[in-house]
LUMDO-19086 format. One record per residue (C-alpha): x, y, z; residue in one letter. Coordinates in steps of 0.05 Angstrom, whole numbers, padded with zeros to 5 digits, always signed. Each point is the difference from the previous one (the first is absolute). Layout:
N
XYZa ...
***
This chain:
95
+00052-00173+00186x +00030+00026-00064x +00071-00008-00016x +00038+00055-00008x +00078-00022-00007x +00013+00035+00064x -00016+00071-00032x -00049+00035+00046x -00019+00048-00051x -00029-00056-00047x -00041-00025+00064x -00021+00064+00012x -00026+00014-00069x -00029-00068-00007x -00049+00015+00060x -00020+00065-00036x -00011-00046-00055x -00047-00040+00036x -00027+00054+00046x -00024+00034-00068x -00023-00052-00036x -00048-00020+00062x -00020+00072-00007x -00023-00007-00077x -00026-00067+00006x -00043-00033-00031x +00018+00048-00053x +00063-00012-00046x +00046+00068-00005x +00066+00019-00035x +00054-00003+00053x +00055+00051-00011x +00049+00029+00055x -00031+00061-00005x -00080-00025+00019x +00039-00030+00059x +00029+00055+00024x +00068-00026-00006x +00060+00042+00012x +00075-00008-00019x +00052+00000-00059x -00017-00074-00006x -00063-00007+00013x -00022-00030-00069x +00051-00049+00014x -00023-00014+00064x -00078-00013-00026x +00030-00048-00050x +00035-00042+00051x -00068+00008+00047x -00042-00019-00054x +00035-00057-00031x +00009-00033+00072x -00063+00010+00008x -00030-00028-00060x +00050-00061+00020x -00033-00006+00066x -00070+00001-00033x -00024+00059+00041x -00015+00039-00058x -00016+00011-00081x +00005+00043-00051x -00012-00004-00073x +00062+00024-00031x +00056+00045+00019x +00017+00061-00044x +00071+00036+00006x +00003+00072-00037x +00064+00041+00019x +00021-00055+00051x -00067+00010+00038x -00044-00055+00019x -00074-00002-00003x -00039-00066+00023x -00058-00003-00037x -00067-00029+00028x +00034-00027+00065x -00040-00028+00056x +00019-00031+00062x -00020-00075+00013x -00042-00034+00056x +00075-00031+00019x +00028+00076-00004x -00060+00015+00048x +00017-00043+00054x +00072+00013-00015x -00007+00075+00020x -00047-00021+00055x +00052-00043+00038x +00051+00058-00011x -00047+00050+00037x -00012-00052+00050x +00084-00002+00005x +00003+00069+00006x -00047+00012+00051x 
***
């Protein structure tokens, strides 16, 4: 599973992460908090802790990360064959 420094917020958005990306795949897409559906006066801050830990972990990639105004957008991100089975055993978890 994903780190998350304790902050269930940041585990929460880094399934949605994942959950999305498995949507869009194979297809690369710009990640922002707003094509997540991401709520919250720090949600841009919580996709940039979700995202880096999970670029860490190797369950995802993106091309480059843009910032304008303090917002975050991801560009071509895609989640990996390791980010699959990542989100796989935390369904399995969950169930």
């Amino acid at each position: 599973m994903v780190e998350d420094d304790g902050d269930p917020h940041r585990a929460r958005t880094a399934r949605r992460v994942l959950e999305q990306l498995f949507r869009w795949w194979p297809a690369p897409r710009d990640v922002d908090a707003d094509a997540l559906g991401l709520e919250g006066a720090d949600r841009d801050s919580a996709l940039l802790a979700a995202m880096e830990t999970l670029c860490d972990a190797g369950l995802v990639m993106y091309e480059a990360v843009v910032v304008r105004a303090g917002v975050p957008c991801f560009r071509d991100a895609v989640i990996t064959p390791s980010g699959c089975a990542a989100l796989r055993a935390m369904q399995r978890d969950s169930s």
